[in-house]
C-alpha positions in Angstrom: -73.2 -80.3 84.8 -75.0 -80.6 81.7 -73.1 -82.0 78.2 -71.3 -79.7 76.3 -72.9 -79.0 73.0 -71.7 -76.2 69.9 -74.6 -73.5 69.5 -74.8 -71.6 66.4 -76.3 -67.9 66.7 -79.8 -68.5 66.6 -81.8 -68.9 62.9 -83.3 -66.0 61.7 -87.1 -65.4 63.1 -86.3 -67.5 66.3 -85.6 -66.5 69.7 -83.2 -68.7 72.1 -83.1 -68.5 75.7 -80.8 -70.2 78.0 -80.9 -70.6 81.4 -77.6 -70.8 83.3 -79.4 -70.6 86.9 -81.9 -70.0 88.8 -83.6 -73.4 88.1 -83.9 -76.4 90.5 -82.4 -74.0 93.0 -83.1 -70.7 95.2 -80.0 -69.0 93.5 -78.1 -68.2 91.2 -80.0 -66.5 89.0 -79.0 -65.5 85.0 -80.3 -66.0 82.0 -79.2 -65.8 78.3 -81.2 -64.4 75.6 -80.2 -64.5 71.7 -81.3 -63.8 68.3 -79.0 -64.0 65.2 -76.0 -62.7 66.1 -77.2 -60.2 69.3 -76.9 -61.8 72.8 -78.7 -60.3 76.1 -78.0 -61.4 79.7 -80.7 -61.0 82.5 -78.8 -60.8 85.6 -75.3 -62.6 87.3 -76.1 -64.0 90.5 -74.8 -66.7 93.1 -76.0 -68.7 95.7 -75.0 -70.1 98.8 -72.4 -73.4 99.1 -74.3 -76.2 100.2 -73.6 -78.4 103.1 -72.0 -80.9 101.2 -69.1 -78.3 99.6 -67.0 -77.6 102.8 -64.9 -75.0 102.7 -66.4 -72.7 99.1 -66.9 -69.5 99.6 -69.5 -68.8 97.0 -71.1 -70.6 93.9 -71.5 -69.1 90.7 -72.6 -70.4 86.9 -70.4 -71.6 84.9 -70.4 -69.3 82.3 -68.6 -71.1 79.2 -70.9 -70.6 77.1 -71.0 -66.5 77.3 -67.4 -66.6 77.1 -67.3 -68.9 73.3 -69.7 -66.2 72.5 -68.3 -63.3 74.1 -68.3 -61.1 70.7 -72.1 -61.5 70.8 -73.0 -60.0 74.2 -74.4 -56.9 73.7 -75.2 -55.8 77.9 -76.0 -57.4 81.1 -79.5 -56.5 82.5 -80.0 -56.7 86.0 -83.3 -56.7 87.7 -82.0 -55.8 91.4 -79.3 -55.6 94.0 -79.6 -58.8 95.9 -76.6 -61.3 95.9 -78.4 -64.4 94.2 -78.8 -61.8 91.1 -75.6 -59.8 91.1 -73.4 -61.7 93.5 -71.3 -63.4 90.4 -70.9 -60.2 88.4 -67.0 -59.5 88.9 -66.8 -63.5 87.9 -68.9 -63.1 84.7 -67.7 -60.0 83.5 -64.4 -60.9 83.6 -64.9 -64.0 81.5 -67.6 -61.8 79.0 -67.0 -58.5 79.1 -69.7 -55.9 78.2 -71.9 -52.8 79.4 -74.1 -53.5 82.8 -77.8 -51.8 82.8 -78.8 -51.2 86.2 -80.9 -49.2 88.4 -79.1 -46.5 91.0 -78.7 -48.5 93.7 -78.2 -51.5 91.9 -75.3 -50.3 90.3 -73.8 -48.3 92.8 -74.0 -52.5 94.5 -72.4 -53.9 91.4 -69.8 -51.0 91.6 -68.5 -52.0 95.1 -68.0 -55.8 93.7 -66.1 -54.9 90.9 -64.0 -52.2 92.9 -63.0 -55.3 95.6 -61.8 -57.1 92.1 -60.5 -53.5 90.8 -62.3 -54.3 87.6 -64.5 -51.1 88.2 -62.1 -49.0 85.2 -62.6 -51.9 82.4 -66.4 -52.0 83.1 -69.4 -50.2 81.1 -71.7 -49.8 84.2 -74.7 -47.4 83.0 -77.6 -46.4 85.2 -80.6 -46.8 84.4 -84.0 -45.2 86.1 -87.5 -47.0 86.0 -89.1 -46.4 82.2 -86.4 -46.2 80.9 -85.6 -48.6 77.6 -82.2 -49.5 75.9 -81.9 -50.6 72.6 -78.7 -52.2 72.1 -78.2 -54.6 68.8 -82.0 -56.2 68.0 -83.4 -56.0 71.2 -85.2 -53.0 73.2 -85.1 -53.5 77.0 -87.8 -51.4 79.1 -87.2 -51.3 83.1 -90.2 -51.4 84.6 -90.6 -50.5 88.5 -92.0 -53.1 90.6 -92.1 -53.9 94.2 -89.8 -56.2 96.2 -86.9 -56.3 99.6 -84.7 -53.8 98.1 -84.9 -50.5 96.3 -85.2 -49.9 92.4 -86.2 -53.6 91.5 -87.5 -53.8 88.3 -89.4 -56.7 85.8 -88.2 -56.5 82.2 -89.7 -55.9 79.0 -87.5 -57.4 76.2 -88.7 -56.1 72.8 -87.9 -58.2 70.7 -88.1 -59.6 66.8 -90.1 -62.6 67.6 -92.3 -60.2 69.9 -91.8 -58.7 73.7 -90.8 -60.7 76.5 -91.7 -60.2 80.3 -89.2 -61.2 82.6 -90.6 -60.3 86.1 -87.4 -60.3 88.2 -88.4 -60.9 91.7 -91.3 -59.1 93.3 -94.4 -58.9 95.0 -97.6 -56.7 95.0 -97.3 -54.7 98.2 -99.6 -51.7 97.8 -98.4 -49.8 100.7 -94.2 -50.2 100.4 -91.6 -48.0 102.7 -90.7 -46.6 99.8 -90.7 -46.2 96.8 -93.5 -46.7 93.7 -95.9 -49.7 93.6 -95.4 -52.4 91.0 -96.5 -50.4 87.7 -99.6 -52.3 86.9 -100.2 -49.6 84.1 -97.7 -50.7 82.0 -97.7 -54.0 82.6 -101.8 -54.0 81.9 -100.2 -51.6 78.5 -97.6 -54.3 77.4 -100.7 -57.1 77.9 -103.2 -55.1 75.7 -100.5 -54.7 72.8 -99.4 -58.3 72.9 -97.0 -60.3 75.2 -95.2 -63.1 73.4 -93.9 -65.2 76.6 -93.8 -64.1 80.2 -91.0 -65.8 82.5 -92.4 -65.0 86.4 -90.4 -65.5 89.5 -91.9 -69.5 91.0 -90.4 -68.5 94.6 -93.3 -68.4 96.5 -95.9 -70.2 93.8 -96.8 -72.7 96.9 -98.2 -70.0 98.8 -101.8 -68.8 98.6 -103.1 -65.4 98.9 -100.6 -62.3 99.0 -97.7 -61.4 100.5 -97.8 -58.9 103.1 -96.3 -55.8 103.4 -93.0 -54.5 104.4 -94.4 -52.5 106.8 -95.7 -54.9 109.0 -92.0 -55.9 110.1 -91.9 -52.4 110.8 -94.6 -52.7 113.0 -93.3 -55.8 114.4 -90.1 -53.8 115.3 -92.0 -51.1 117.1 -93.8 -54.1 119.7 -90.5 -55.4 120.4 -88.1 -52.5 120.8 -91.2 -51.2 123.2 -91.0 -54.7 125.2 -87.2 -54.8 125.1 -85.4 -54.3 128.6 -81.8 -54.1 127.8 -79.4 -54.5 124.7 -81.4 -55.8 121.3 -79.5 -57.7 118.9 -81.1 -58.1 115.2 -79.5 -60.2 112.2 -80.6 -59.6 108.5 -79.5 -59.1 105.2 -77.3 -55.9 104.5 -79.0 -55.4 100.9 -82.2 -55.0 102.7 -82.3 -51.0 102.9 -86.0 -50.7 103.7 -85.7 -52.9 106.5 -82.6 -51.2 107.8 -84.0 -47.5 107.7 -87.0 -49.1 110.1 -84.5 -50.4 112.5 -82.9 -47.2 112.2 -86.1 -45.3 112.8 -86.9 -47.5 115.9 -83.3 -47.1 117.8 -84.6 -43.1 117.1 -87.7 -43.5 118.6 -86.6 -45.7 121.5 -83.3 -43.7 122.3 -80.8 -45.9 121.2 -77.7 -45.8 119.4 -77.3 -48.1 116.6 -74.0 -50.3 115.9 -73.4 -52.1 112.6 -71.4 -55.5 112.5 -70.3 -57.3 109.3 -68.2 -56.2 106.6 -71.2 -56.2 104.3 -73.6 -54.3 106.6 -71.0 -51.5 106.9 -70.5 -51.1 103.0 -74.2 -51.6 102.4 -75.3 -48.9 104.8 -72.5 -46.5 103.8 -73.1 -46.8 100.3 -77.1 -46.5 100.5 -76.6 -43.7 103.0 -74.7 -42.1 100.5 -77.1 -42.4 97.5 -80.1 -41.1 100.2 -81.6 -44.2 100.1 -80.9 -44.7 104.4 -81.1 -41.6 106.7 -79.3 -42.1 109.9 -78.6 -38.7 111.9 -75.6 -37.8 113.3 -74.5 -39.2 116.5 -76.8 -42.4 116.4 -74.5 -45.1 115.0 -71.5 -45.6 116.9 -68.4 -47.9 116.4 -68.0 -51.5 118.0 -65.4 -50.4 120.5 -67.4 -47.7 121.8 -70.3 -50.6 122.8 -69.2 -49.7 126.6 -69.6 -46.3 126.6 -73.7 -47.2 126.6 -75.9 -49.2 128.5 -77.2 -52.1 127.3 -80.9 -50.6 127.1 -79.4 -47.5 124.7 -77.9 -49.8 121.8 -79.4 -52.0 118.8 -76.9 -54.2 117.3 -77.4 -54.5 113.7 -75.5 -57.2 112.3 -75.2 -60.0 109.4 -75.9 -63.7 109.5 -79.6 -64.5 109.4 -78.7 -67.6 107.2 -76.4 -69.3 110.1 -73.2 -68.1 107.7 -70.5 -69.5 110.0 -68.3 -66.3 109.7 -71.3 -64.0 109.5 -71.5 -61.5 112.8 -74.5 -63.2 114.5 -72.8 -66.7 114.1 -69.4 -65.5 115.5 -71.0 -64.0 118.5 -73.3 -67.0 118.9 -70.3 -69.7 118.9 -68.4 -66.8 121.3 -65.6 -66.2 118.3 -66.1 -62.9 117.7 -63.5 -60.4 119.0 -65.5 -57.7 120.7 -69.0 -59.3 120.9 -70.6 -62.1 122.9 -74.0 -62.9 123.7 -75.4 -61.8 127.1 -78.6 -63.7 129.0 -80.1 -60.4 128.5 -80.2 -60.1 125.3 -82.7 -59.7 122.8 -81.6 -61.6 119.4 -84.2 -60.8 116.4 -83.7 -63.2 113.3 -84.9 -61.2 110.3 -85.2 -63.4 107.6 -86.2 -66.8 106.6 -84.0 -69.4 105.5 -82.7 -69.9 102.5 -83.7 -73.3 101.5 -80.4 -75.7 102.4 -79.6 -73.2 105.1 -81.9 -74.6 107.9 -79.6 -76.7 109.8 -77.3 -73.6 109.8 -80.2 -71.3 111.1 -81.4 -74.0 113.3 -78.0 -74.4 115.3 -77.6 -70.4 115.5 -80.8 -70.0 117.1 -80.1 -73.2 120.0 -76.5 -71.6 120.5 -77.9 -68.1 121.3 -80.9 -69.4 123.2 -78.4 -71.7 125.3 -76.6 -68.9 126.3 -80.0 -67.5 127.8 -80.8 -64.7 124.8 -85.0 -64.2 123.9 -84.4 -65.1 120.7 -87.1 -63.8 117.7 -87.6 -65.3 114.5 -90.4 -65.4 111.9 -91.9 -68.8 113.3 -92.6 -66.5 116.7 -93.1 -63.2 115.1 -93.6 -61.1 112.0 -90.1 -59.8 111.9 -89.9 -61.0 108.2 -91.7 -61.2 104.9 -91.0 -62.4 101.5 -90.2 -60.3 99.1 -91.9 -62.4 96.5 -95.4 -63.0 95.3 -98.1 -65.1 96.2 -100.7 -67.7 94.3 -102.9 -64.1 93.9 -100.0 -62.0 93.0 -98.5 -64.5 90.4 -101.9 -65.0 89.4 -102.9 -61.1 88.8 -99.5 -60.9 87.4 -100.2 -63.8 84.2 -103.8 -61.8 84.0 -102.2 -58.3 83.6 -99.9 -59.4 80.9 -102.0 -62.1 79.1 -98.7 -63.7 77.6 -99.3 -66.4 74.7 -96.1 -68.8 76.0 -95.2 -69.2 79.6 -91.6 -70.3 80.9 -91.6 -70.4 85.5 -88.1 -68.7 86.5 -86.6 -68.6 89.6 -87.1 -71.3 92.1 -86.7 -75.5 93.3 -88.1 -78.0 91.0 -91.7 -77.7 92.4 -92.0 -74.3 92.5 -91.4 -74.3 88.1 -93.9 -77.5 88.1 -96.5 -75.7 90.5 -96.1 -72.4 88.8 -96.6 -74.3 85.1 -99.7 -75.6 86.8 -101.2 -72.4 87.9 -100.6 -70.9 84.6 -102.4 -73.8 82.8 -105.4 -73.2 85.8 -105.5 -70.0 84.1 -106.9 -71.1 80.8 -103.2 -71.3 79.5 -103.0 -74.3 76.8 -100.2 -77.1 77.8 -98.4 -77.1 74.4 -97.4 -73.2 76.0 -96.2 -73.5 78.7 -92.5 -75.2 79.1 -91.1 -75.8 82.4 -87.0 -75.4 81.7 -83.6 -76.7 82.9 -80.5 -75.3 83.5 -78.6 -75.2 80.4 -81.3 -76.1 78.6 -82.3 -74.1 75.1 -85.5 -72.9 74.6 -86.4 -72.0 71.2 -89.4 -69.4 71.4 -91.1 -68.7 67.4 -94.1 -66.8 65.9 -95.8 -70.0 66.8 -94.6 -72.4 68.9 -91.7 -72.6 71.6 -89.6 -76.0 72.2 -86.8 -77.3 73.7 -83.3 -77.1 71.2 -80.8 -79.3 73.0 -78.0 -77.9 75.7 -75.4 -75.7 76.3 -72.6 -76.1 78.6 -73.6 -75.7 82.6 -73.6 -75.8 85.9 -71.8 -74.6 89.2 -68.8 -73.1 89.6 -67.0 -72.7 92.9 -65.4 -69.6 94.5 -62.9 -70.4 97.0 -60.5 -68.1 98.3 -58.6 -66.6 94.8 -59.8 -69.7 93.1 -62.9 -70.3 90.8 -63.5 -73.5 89.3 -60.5 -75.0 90.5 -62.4 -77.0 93.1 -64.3 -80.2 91.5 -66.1 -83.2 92.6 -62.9 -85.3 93.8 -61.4 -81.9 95.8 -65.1 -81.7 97.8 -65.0 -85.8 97.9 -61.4 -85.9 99.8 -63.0 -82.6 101.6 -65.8 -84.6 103.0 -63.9 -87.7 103.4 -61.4 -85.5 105.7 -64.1 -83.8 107.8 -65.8 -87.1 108.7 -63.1 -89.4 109.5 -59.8 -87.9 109.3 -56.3 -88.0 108.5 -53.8 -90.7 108.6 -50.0 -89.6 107.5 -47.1 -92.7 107.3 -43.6 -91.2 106.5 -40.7 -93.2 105.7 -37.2 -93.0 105.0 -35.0 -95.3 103.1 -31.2 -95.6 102.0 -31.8 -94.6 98.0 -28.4 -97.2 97.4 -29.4 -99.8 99.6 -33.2 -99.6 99.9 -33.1 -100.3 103.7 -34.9 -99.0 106.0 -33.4 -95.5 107.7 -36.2 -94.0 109.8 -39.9 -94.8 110.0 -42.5 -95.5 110.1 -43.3 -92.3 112.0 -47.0 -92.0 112.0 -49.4 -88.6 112.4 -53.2 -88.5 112.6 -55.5 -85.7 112.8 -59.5 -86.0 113.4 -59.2 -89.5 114.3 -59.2 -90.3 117.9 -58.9 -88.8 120.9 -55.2 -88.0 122.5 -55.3 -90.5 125.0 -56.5 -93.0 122.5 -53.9 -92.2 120.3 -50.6 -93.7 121.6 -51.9 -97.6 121.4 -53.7 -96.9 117.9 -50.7 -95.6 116.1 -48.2 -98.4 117.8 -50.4 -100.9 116.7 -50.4 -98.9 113.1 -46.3 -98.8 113.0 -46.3 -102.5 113.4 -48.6 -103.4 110.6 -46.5 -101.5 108.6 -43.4 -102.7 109.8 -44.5 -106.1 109.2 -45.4 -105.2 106.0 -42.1 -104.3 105.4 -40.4 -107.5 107.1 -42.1 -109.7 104.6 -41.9 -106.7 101.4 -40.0 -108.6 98.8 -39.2 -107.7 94.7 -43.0 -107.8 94.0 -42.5 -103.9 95.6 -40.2 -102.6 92.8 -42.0 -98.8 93.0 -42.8 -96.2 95.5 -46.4 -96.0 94.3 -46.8 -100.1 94.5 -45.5 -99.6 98.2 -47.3 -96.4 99.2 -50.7 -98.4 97.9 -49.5 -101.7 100.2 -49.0 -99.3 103.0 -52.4 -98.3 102.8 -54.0 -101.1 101.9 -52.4 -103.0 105.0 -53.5 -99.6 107.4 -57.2 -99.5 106.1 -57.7 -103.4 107.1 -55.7 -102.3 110.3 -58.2 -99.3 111.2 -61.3 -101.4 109.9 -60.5 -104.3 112.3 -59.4 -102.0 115.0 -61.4 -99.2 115.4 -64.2 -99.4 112.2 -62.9 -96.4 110.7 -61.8 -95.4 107.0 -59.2 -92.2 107.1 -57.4 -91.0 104.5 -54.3 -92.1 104.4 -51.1 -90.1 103.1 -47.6 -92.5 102.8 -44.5 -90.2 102.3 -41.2 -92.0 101.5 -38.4 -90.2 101.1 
C-alpha cells in the first residue's frame, strides 16, 4: 500500500490523474481524473484473490482517497460490463456516492450488484448509448463504440481543459464481430485530426504481435466440436461473455440439444441479457438442472461457470465431485473457454487433471480455438496510437511488462521519451499544456472482500491464515484454582491439520508432559497469564521442532 499523502484539488490549468488499479496487475481496474475542484472516475473493478489470500472472496481498491474527496466526484464512467471493471461498484459507491454513466447492458450489470447490496434506490445509474457525451462539472465525456468480449464496450473521450483524453477501455479491432458495430475508427481518426492531448491504451496483450482474431472463430470452433461430440458436452466460461453464450446457444439449436445453465452468475447473466435482447434462446431449449435425466446425454450442453479453476465455481464443484446434482462422466466432453487469468494457472491446471482423471475429453485453448482475447494486439495497439496521434502517452491496464513494453512500442512509434510515462498505482500524474510528470502519491492499494467484511482482513489475518493452512493448529487448555493457583484440570490438548489420527495419541502425550513439566518446575517468575501462555508455547514449539520438525500455531487457554 502506497504512503498516505494530503492532495489539494488540482492547480488551475493542470490535469491530475490517479490510478487506483489496474497497474502491475490483470485487475482491478479504476482510475481518477481531476481538475480544480471537478473529479471523474473511469471504471470500479476487482480482481481475483491471489493464492497467497486464503479464504477472500474478492479484492477491490482501496478507495480512501475518493471518499476524503467525495464532494468532488462528479460521475463514475464505466467502459464495460466485465467484473475486473465493475466488480467493486457496490463497494465504491457506497464509500463515494455519485451518478454511474454506462452503456445498456453495462448498467443493467451494475444494477444487479447494487440490487444484491439493495443500494440500487440511493444510486444515479444513467444509460448511456455509443456517441453519446456528458458534460458534468469541467469535463465532457464522449462514449465511443469499440470492439471487445462483451456488448456495448466503449473507449472514452475526456474533453477536457488541458485538452481531450483517450482512454481506450479494453478492446480489440475485430472487423467481423457477432454483433454489434466495429470499433469506430471514424471518430477516433476525428479526435486524432483535431488534437489528442494523452491517450491511456489497454497494455493486456502488448506482448503479442499481429491481431487478435475474431470472435467468430470460437464460434466456428464450437460448430467442429458439437459435430464430433458423441454424448453429453460440458463447456465452462465467463457468464459476462454474451456473444460467446448466444453461439453456444445457436449450436445446442443446430445440434438438437437442450441447454442447461449452472452458476449463480451464469443464470443472472443470461436472464438479464435475455431480457435486454441481447441473448435469444427459444422456448423449450434450456431446461432446469433437475430435469438433466429426462434427456440423453447426446441432447444436452451444460453451460456453466469456472473457466478460472474458482474452487466454488460450477465446473470446479463437478470436477472435485462436490456438486449436488452434477458429476463428471468418462463420456463427457468438457470445453474450457477462456484463458487464465494470470495467478490463476495452478487453479486452471488442477481443474483440467481432475476432469481428465475422471476420463472426460477435455478442450482448452492450448488444444483448440475455443477462446480469444478480447484485447488488441502489437498491430491493433499500434493502429490505435496512429489513429489518435496523442502528444503524451500513459500504458493502462496490465502486469509490469505489459506498461514497460507498451511505453516501448509507443516510443517505436516516433513518440519522444520525455512523453511517455509508465505509472503506478497511486501514483499522481500531473498532465499540462506542455509537459506531464509525476506529483507524489495518494493513498492505495487492495482491499479485501470477505464474507460481510471489507478491509477488515490485513496482512497479519492472511499471515495466521497461511500459517494455519500449512501446518496447523495446536490448542492447550488449562484450568486453575483462581484462590490457590493449583492446578484443577489440564492440560487437555486438541490439534487440527497436524498429524494423522493414529499419529496423534503419542504426539499429544508427549505434548501434555512438556507442559506438565513446565508446570512442576513454574515458579513466581510466572506471575501473569500472558508470561505463562508464552512459556507454554515456547516449551511446545521446541517440543514439535525436536519431535516431529513442525511449527503450528499454538492457542493456550487458561481458565
Amino acid at each position: 500500500m502506497s504512503k498516505k499523502t494530503h492532495m489539494h484539488s488540482a492547480p488551475e490549468g493542470v490535469l491530475r490523474i490517479i490510478p487506483l488499479g489496474g497497474l502491475g496487475e490483470i485487475g482491478k481496474n479504476m482510475t481518477v481524473i481531476e481538475y480544480g475542484q471537478d473529479i471523474i472516475v473511469v471504471d470500479m473493478g476487482s480482481m481475483f484473490p491471489h493464492d497467497d489470500m486464503p479464504g477472500v472472496d474478492l479484492v477491490i481498491p482501496d478507495v480512501a482517497y475518493l471518499q476524503e474527496n467525495a464532494s468532488r466526484v462528479r460521475g463514475y464512467f464505466v467502459t464495460h460490463g466485465h467484473e475486473d471493471h465493475i466488480g467493486a461498484a457496490p463497494y465504491v459507491l457506497g464509500a463515494a456516492p455519485a451518478p454511474v454513466y454506462a452503456t445498456r447492458l453495462t448498467s443493467a450489470l451494475i444494477g444487479l450488484k447494487l440490487k444484491e447490496h439493495h443500494m440500487i434506490k440511493q444510486t444515479e445509474l444513467v444509460e448511456v448509448e455509443p456517441g453519446d457525451t456528458i458534460v458534468t462539472g469541467c469535463f465532457g465525456v464522449e462514449f465511443i463504440n469499440v470492439s471487445h468480449s462483451i456488448p456495448g464496450s466503449c473507449a472514452l473521450a475526456i474533453h477536457t481543459p488541458v485538452g481531450v483524453v483517450v482512454h481506450t477501455g479494453d478492446f480489440k479491432i475485430d472487423y467481423t464481430p457477432v454483433a454489434g458495430q466495429t470499433t469506430d475508427f471514424q471518430r477516433l481518426a476525428a479526435l486524432g485530426a483535431s488534437g489528442v492531448k494523452l491517450l491511456m491504451a489497454d497494455s493486456t496483450n502488448v506482448e503479442r504481435p499481429g491481431y487478435t482474431m475474431s470472435e467468430r472463430t470460437v464460434g466456428e470452433t464450437f460448430e467442429q466440436l458439437f459435430s464430433k461430440a458423441k454424448d453429453r458436452i460440458i463447456i465452462a466460461m465467463f457468464a459476462s461473455n454474451v456473444h460467446r453464450i448466444q453461439m453456444v446457444a445457436d449450436a445446442a439449436i443446430k445440434h438438437g440439444r437442450h441447454l442447461c445453465l449452472v452458476g449463480r452468475s451464469m443464470v443472472s447473466v443470461v436472464k438479464l441479457s435475455m431480457q435486454l435482447g441481447y441473448i435469444n434462446i427459444p422456448d423449450g431449449l434450456l431446461v432446469e438442472v433437475d430435469e438433466l435425466d429426462r434427456f440423453r446425454d447426446d441432447q444436452l450442453v451444460v453451460l456453466t461457470t469456472g473457466s478460472q479453476g474458482e474452487p466454488m465455481s460450477g465446473l470446479s464443484r463437478m470436477a472435485f465431485q462436490e456438486h449436488k446434482r452434477l458429476e463428471v462422466r468418462p463420456s463427457d466432453m468438457v470445453i474450457i473457454s477462456a484463458t487464465p487469468i494470470p495467478g490463476n494457472e495452478q487453479s486452471v491446471s488442477r481443474v483440467i487433471n481432475r476432469l481428465v482423471s475422471q476420463g472426460a475429453e477435455v478442450i482448452y485453448e492450448a488444444l483448440a480455438e475455443v477462446h480469444v482475447s478480447g484485447h488488441a494486439r502489437q498491430e491493433e495497439l499500434k493502429l490505435m496510437h496512429s489513429l489518435t496521434r496523442p502528444e503524451f502517452f500513459v500504458p493502462v491496464h496490465g502486469e509490469t511488462r505489459h506498461l514497460y513494453r507498451h511505453a516501448r512500442l509507443a516510443r517505436d512509434l516516433g513518440m519522444a521519451p520525455d512523453h511517455v510515462l509508465i505509472p503506478q498505482t497511486g501514483g499522481v500524474i500531473e498532465l499540462s499544456a506542455h509537459e506531464i510528470r509525476r506529483a507524489g502519491t495518494v493513498q492505495s492499494g487492495d482491499l479485501l472482500v470477505d464474507g460481510l467484511g471489507v478491509g477488515d482482513i490485513g496482512e497479519s489475518v492472511l499471515r495466521d491464515r497461511k500459517h494455519l493452512s500449512e501446518d496447523g493448529m495446536l490448542i492447550v487448555v488449562l484450568n486453575f484454582d483462581r484462590d490457590t493457583g493449583e492446578l484443577i484440570n489440564g492440560p487437555d490438548i486438541i490439534s487440527r491439520g497436524l498429524v494423522h489420527a493414529k499419529d496423534n495419541e503419542q504426539l499429544m502425550e508427549g505434548a501434555k508432559d512438556a507442559v506438565r513439566k513446565l508446570l512442576r518446575q513454574r515458579s513466581t517468575e510466572f506471575l501473569s497469564t500472558s508470561a505463562l501462555k508464552e512459556a507454554i508455547r515456547d516449551t511446545l514449539k521446541r517440543y514439535l521442532n525436536d519431535t516431529i520438525r513442525r511449527d503450528p500455531m499454538i492457542l493456550t487457554i487458561i481458565a
